[in-house]
C-alpha positions in Angstrom: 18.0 9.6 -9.9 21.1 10.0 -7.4 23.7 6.7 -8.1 20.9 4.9 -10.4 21.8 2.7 -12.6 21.0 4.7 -15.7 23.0 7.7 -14.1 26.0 5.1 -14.0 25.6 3.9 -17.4 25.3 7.5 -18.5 29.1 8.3 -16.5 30.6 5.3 -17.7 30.0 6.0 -21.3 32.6 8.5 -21.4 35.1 6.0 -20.8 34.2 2.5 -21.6 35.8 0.9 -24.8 33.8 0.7 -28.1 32.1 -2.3 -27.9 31.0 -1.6 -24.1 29.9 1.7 -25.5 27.9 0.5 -27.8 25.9 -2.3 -25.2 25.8 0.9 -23.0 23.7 2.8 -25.8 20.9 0.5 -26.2 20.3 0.3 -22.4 19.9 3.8 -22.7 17.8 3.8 -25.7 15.2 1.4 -24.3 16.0 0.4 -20.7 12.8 -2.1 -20.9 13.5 -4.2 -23.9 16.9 -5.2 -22.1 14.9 -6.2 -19.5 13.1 -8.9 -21.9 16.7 -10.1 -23.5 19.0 -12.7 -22.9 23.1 -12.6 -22.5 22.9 -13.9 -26.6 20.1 -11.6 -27.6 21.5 -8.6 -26.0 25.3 -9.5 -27.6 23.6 -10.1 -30.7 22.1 -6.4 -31.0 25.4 -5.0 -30.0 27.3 -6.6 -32.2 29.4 -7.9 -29.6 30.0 -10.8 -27.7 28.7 -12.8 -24.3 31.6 -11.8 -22.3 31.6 -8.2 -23.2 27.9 -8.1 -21.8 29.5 -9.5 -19.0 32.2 -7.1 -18.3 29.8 -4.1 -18.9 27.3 -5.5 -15.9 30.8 -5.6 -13.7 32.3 -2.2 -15.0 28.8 -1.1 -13.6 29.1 -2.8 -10.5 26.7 -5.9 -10.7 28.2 -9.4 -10.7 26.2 -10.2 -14.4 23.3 -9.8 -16.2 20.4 -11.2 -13.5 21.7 -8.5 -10.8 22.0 -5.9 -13.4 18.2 -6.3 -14.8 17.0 -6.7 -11.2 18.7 -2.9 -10.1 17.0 -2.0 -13.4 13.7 -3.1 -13.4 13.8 -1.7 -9.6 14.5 1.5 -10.5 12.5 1.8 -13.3 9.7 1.2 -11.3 10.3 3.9 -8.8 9.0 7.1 -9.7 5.7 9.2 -11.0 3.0 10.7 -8.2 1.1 9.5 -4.8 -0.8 7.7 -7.4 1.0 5.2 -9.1 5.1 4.9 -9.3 4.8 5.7 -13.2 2.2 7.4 -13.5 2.1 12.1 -12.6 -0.9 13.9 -11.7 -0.9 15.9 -15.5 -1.2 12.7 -17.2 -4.0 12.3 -19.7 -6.2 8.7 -19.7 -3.9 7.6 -22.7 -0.7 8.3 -21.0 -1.9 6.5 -17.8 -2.7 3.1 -20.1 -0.1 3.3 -21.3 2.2 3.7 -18.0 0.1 1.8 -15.7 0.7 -1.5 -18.5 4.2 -0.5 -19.1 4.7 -0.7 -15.0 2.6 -4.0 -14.7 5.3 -5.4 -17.7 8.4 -3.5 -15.8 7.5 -5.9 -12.9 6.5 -9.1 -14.4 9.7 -9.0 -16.9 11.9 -8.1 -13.5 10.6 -12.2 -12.4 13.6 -13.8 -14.5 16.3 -12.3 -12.9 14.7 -12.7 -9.1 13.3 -15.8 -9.6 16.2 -18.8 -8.6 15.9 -22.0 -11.1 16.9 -24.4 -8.3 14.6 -22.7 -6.4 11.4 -23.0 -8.0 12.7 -26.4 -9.2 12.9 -27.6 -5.8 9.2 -26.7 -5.2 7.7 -28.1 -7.8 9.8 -31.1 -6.9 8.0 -31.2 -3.3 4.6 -30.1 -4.1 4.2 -32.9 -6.9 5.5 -35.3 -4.2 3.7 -34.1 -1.6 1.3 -35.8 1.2 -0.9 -32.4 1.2 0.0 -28.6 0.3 -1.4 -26.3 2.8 -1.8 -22.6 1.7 -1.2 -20.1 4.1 -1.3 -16.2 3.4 -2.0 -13.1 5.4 -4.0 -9.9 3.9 -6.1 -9.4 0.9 -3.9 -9.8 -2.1 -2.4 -12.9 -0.7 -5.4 -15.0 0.5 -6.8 -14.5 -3.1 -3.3 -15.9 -4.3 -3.2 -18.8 -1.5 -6.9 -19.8 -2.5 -6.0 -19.5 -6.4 -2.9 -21.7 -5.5 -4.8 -24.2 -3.7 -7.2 -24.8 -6.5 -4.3 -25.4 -9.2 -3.0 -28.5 -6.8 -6.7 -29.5 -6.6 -7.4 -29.4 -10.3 -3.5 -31.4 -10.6 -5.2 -34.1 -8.2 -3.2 -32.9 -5.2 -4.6 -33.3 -1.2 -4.7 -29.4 -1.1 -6.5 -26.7 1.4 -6.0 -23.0 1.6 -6.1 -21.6 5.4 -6.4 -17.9 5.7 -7.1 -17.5 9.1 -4.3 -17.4 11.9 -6.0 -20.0 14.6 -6.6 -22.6 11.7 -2.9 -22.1 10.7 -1.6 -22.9 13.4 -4.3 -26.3 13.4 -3.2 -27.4 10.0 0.8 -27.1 11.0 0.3 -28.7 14.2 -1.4 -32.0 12.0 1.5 -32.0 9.0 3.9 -34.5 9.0 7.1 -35.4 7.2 6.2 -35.4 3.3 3.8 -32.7 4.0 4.2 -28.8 2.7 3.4 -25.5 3.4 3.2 -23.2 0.8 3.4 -19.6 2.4 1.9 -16.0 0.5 3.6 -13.0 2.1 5.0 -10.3 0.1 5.7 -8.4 3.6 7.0 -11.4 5.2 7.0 -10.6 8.4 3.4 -11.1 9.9 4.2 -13.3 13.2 1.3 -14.9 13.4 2.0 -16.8 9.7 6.0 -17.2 11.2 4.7 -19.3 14.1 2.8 -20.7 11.9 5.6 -22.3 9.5 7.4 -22.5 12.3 4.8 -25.6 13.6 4.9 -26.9 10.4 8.7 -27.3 10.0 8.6 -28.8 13.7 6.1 -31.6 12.3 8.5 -32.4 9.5 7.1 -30.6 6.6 8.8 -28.7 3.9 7.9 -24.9 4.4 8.1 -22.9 0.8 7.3 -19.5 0.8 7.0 -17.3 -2.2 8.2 -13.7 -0.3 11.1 -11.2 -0.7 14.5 -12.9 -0.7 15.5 -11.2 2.8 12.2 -11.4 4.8 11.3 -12.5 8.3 9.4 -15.4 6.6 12.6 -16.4 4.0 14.7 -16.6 7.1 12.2 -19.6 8.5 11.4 -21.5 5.2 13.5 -24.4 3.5 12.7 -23.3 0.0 12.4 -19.3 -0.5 10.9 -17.9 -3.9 11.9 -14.9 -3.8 10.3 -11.8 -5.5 10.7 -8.3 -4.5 8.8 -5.4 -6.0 9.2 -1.9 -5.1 6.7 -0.7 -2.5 3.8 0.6 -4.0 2.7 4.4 -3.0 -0.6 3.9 -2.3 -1.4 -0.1 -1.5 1.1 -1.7 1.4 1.3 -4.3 -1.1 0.6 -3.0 -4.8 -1.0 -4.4 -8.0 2.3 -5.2 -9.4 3.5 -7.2 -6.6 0.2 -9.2 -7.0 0.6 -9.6 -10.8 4.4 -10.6 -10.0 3.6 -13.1 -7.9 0.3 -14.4 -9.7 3.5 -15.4 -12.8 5.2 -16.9 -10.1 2.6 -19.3 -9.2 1.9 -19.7 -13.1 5.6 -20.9 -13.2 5.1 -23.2 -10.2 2.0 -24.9 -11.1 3.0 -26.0 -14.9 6.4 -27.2 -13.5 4.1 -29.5 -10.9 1.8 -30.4 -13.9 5.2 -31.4 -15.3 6.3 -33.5 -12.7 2.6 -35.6 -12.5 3.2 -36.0 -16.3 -0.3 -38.1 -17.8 -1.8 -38.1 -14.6 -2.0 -34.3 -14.5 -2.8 -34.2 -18.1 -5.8 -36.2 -18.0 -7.3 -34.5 -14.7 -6.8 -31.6 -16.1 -8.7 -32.6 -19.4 -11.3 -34.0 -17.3 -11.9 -31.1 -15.4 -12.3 -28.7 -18.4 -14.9 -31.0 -20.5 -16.9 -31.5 -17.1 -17.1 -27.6 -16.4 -17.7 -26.7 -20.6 -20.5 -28.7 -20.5 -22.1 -28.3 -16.9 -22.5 -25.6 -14.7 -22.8 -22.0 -15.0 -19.8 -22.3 -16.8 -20.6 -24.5 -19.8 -20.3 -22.6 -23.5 -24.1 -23.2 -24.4 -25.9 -22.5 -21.2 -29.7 -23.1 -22.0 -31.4 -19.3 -21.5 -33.8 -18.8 -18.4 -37.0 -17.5 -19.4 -39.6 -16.4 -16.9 -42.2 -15.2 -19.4 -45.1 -17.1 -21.1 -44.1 -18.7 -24.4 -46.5 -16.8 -26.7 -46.8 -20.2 -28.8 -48.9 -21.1 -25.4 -52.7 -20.8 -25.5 -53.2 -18.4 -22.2 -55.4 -19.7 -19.0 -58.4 -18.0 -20.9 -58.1 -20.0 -23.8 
């Protein structure tokens, strides 16, 4: 890998002091656990301190430990054959599970160093507060994700609708208002008709959040940008690991808005779940269909 960061790591061992050495090493030795460690935990295992963590990330050129794991994770996602970034056309099945769940944890674990606090704090703030949440997505993987959003707010007791097609888009922005918001899908981020789109919205006076890559078309035209970027997939525009990415994402989003209702989330929640265990298709203890005659039954020639 020309100028990656392991090849950096790997130059600036020959040099570093001791203890940067050392912090050096177990990057080396197992790139993804780092990925999964805090400034403390990290320290901790190198017998070494905070700051020393710190200086390492700048002797390698990253301003501290959340740029650092993000250039990491990126690069250890990049890789392997036109069928998966990890995985190469020689691979048996148990090297592909293996690889193909190692990639899918490479990405989610790369979420705490994209993913601004203030950020997602700030959504959460405005979707618990809000009027009505419109969803808004373009292609496959994100219409699931804007539909699977717009249930969570339903199931929270939010005014919620998911709108995956482009005319009835632009209809719900056109009929938001101030204390309205649009929650926008795109991983892309730069379909026009969905820019439009948020663009109505914002004009109404409603808060535009879209969960995208930090330097998109559509970051550039929301007020709140949760931004995720995952490298581009070889064979899917938009792969399984940005889905699985941004599927956390909206994890994170919807307990911090359960958060924010407080009892009154609890209790619709707790509603919800005893009315679907014990009706519906659903329900634990479903009473089995039969179409047969109960042989206990005297026939019609009895």
């Amino acid at each position: 890998m020309s100028s990656g960061v392991l090849q950096k790591i790997a130059a600036l061992m020959v040099s570093a002091p001791a203890g940067r050495r050392k912090v050096l090493a177990l990057v080396l030795q197992d790139p993804e656990r780092v990925l999964d460690e805090s400034f403390e935990a990290l320290a901790q295992r190198a017998g070494s301190s905070v700051p020393t963590i710190m200086r390492t990330c700048r002797d390698l050129g990253y301003p501290g430990l959340r740029e650092f794991k993000l250039a990491l994770a990126q690069e250890m996602a990049v890789g392997g054959s036109p069928l998966h970034r990890k995985v190469r056309l020689e691979d048996d099945a148990a090297q592909v599970i293996t690889k193909v769940i190692k990639g899918a944890a490479s990405a989610i674990n790369s979420v705490p160093a994209q993913l601004s606090v203030e950020a997602v704090e700030a959504a959460a703030r405005a979707m618990a507060a809000a009027t009505r949440v419109d969803c808004y997505s373009v292609g496959a993987t994100s219409s699931f994700m804007a539909s699977d959003m717009q249930a969570r707010l339903f199931r929270l007791g939010l005014v919620a609708n998911a709108y995956l097609d482009m005319h009835l888009q632009l209809v719900s922005a056109a009929t938001q208002m101030p204390g309205g918001v649009v929650f926008a899908i795109s991983h892309v981020g730069r379909m026009p008709s969905l820019i439009e789109a948020v663009d109505v919205a914002r004009s109404q006076g409603a808060t535009v959040i879209a969960l995208t890559q930090q330097d998109s078309l559509l970051a550039q035209h929301a007020d709140i940008v949760l931004g995720i970027h995952v490298p581009e997939d070889p064979v899917m525009h938009v792969g399984t690991e940005a889905y699985l990415v941004h599927l956390t994402v909206i994890e994170i989003l919807t307990v911090l808005v359960a958060q924010r209702l407080g009892d009154q989330a609890v209790k619709r929640l707790g509603g919800v779940h005893e009315i679907l265990s014990t009706r519906g298709v659903d329900m634990r203890h479903h009473p089995q269909l039969s179409w047969g005659v109960d042989p206990a039954e005297p026939g019609d020639g009895a």
